[in-house]
C-alpha positions in Angstrom: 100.5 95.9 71.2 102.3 96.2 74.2 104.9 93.9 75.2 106.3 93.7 79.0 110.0 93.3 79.0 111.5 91.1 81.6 114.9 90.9 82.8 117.4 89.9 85.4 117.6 86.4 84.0 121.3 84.5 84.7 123.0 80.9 85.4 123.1 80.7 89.3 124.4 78.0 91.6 121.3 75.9 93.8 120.6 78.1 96.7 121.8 81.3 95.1 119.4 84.4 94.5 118.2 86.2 91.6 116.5 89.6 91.3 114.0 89.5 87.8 112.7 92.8 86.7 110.1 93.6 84.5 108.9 97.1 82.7 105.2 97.6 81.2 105.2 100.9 79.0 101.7 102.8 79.4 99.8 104.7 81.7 97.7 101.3 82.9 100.0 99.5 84.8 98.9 100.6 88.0 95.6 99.7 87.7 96.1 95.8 87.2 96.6 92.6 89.4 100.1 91.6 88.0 101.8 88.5 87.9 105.1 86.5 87.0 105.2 83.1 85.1 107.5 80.3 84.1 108.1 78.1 81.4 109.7 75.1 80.6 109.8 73.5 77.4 107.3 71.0 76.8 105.0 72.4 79.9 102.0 75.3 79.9 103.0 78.3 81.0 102.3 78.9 85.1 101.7 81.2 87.9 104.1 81.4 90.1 103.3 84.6 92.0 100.4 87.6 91.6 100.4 91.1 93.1 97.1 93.8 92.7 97.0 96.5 92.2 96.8 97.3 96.0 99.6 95.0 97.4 98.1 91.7 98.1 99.6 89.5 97.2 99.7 85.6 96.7 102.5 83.0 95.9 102.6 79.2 94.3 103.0 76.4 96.6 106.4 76.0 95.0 107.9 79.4 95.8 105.9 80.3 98.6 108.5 81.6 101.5 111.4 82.0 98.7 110.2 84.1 96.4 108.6 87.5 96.8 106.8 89.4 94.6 106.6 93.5 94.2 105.9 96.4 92.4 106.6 100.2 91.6 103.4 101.4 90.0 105.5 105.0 89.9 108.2 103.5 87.5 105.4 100.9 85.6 107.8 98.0 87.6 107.0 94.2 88.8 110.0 92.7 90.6 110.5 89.1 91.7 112.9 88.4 94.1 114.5 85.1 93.9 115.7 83.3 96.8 117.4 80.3 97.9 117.1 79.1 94.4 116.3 75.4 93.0 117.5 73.3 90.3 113.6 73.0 89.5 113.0 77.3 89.4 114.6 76.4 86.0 112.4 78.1 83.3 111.9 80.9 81.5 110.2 84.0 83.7 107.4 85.9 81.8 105.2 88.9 83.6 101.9 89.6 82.3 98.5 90.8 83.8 96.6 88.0 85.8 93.0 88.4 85.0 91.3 89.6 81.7 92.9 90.7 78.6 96.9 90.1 78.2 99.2 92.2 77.1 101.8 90.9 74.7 103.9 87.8 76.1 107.3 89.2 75.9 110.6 87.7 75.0 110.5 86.5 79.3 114.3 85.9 80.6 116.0 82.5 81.1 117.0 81.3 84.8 119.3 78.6 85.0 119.6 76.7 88.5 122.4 74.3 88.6 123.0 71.6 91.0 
């Protein structure tokens, strides 16, 4: 099964920036609406930001005008760019396709907002 693999996870200081990465293997990718989730312990999993496979694009209430969401369908790469950071962007990030079937959750990567 495949398995996305996210990355780009660190500790950063409120208002700091992060740049997540994530890296589908396959000849798919480009043909799905993708999107990036978080996860904090004790909470479902959520959607924080979706791109199709044709650019449009949408964002949460919550990281709508900081965050923004991309994609290199030439290199099978979703990006999430991470700006002016929060103490409650805290979570673990997942990618995963937004509609239909799932691929694998991967192992996501950890961002850590402090105050």
């Amino acid at each position: 099964q495949i398995q996305p693999v996210e990355s780009g996870g660190a500790l950063v200081q409120s208002g700091g920036s992060l740049r997540l990465s994530c890296y589908v293997s396959g000849n798919i990718f480009s043909f799905y609406e993708m999107g990036w989730y978080r996860q904090v312990p004790g909470k479902e999993r959520e959607l924080v930001a979706r791109i199709t496979s044709d650019g449009d694009i949408n964002y949460d209430d919550s990281v709508k005008d900081r965050f923004t969401i991309s994609r290199d369908n030439a290199k099978n790469n979703l990006y999430l760019q991470m700006d002016r950071l929060k103490p409650e962007d805290t979570a673990v990030y997942y990618c995963n396709r937004v509609t239909g079937w799932k691929y694998g959750w991967g192992q996501g990567t950890q961002v850590t907002v402090s105050s």
